[in-house]
C-alpha angles and dihedrals in degrees: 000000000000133000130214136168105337103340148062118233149186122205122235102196113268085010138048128230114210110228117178132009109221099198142243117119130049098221115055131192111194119228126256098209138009127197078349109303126100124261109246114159133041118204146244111282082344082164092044104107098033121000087093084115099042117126101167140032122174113193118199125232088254085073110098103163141046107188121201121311090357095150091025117145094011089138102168091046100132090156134048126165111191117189116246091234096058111125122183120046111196130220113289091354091170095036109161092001126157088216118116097208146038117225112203104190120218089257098059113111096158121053101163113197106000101167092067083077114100101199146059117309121231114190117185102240088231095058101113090202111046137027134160137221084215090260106053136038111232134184136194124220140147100292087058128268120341130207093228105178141335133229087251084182086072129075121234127179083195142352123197111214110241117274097234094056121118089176159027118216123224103259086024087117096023110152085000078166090151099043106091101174114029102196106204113214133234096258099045114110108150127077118172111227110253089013089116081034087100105035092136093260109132139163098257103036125064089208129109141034103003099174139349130213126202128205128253119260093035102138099204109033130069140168114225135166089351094309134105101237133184113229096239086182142326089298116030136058132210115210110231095175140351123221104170149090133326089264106063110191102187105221131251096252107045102104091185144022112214132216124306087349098142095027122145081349111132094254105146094155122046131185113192116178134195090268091077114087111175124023112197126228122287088354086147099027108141096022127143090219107165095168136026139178121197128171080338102311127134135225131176131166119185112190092288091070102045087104092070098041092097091056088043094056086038078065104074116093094006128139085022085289132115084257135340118240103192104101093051103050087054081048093057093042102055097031133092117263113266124183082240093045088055094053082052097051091048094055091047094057090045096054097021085186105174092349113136118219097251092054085046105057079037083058089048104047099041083065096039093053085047092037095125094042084048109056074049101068084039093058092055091063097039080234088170075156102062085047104056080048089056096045092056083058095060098253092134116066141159085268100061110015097089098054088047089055091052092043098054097043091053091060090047096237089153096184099042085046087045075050113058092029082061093047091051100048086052095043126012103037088106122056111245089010098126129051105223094179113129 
């Protein structure tokens, strides 16, 4: 590495690539040769060290590449003339800049990473790859035209993809935290999956994409029950990405639920029937999810069971199933009876969906040998739900529904005693009257 004049350099080959300014002025013109050969190439956080009082930096026409963070860190830039015939913009190129605006000359065919700029966009009208609508970064390729990025510095109450748009690229909307409605155009037919995973809508945060709404006429895309869904065939629906409520009831005729779909989004309480058929990875990840309900099942999880909330979402999708049980049921199994963790076991029992018979009569006996502590727990909740639930499954017999009555009346618990008075007269008054096999 050699220095001259005000920077540090490394030769390549028939070019130079600038490497490190060293300081002085605060408006820097960069050199066209060096030892006689052009300078082609400036560097990765070439500005890093001491370029803080920089306000103006004029790059020649020999100048074909800007690599990552060239200009980064550059906080006081207020001026930078890029020459028409660059080429190659580098990831985060203005990173930490202190300048409004970024300029994409008519010779640039690679920008990597543009929405990592958090500023305007300025695209030379004679640039045959890029343009912009003043609002969004846009390319065009072979599949069509790409969103590319957005000026996530600017405010929108809504922004209407370009017309002219077949796609949105993965980090396209990344950090979208000031658009509040994304309208989706007629010719648009490509999402990439996970590329609304990071809209800026999180759990905490009431910020960011709120809705979308798609064209008519748009043959693949859909909104329905407050999701952006692909149209899979004439019948079925795939989420893309939710955008509604805290109870999330996934429709009849979605068929999948993509990746990422529900991340980061306020779902505490989810319902998954047996319509849905493939459940993509992470597509609840960061949700803060405290009851589901899938194929009948039932899942709650009150604050002593937050620790496990992160295996249970790993769940979904998993094994090649809906959602593998597997982990829940052993769950059920080891841990200490909750009101919430009864309500589990008996769903379970009732729609024994993937539960092997073992784990079932496990599941049945861990409440029967806890039958009285447990009606307990029940009590205190008034859970006469829970109860009639366990009844169906054969909990309550001519051995032992006698003492609950009295257990319960002596308590003065008047509806749970009406209760079981009433199940005994239906179906215990005879000796041997009720089947209470599983």
């Amino acid at each position: 590495m050699e220095k001259q004049q005000l920077f540090e350099y490394e030769s390549l080959g028939t070019g130079i690539m600038l490497t490190r300014f060293l300081g002085g002025p605060t408006e820097v013109e960069i050199p066209r040769e060096i030892d006689g050969k052009e300078v082609t190439v400036i560097g990765p956080e070439c500005f890093r060290e001491n370029g803080l009082m920089v306000t103006e930096i004029v790059v020649p026409d020999t100048v074909k590449e800007l690599k990552n963070d060239a200009f980064a860190y550059t906080v006081m830039l207020e001026r930078l003339v890029l020459p028409e015939t660059l080429e190659v913009i580098g990831a985060d190129f203005l990173g930490s800049s202190g300048l409004l605006e970024a300029y994409i000359p008519a010779g640039v065919h690679t920008f990597d990473r543009p929405e990592l700029t958090d500023r305007a966009f300025n695209v030379s009208p004679d640039n045959k790859k890029y343009f912009t609508d003043g609002f969004g970064l846009y390319e065009r390729n072979e599949s069509g035209v790409e969103l590319v990025a957005i000026d996530i510095s600017k405010p929108v109450e809504r922004y209407n993809i370009d017309e002219s748009a077949t796609g949105i690229s993965l980090n396209a909307l990344r950090d979208a935290l000031r658009i509040g409605i994304l309208g989706i155009p007629k010719n648009l037919t490509d999402i990439k999956e996970g590329s609304l995973s990071y809209n800026g809508r999180v759990v905490k945060d009431d910020k960011g994409v709120k809705s979308v709404l798609v064209a008519e006429g748009n043959p693949k895309f859909i909104v329905c029950s407050d999701a952006l869904c692909e149209v899979i065939d004439d019948k079925t629906l795939k989420i893309i990405r939710y955008f509604g409520s805290a109870t999330a009831v996934i429709p009849e005729n979605v068929s999948v639920i993509g990746f990422e779909s529900f991340k980061n989004t306020p779902v505490d309480r989810l319902e998954i029937g047996e319509n849905v058929k493939e459940i993509k990875e992470n597509a609840f990840s960061g949700c803060p999810i405290k009851e589901i309900v899938i194929c009948g099942n039932y899942m709650t999880f009150g604050d002593e069971d937050r620790f496990t909330m992160e295996s249970v979402l790993e769940q979904f999708g998993k094994n090649g199933k809906i959602y593998d049980f597997t982990m829940i049921d052993e769950f059920l199994l080891k841990e200490y009876l909750t009101d919430g963790r009864v309500r589990m076991i008996t769903a379970r029992l009732l729609q024994p969906y993937e539960l092997s018979e073992e784990s079932k009569e496990k599941l049945f006996d861990k409440i029967l040998t806890s039958l009285y502590e447990v009606i307990d727990l029940l009590a205190e909740k008034n859970d006469l739900d829970t109860v009639e639930k366990m009844g169906k499954l054969g909990f309550f017999t001519e051995d032992n529904i006698d003492s609950l009555i009295d257990k319960v009346s002596g308590e003065n618990r008047k509806e749970l005693t009406a209760w079981f008075m009433a199940y005994k007269n239906e179906n215990v008054s005879m000796k041997g009257g009720f089947d209470f096999s599983l």
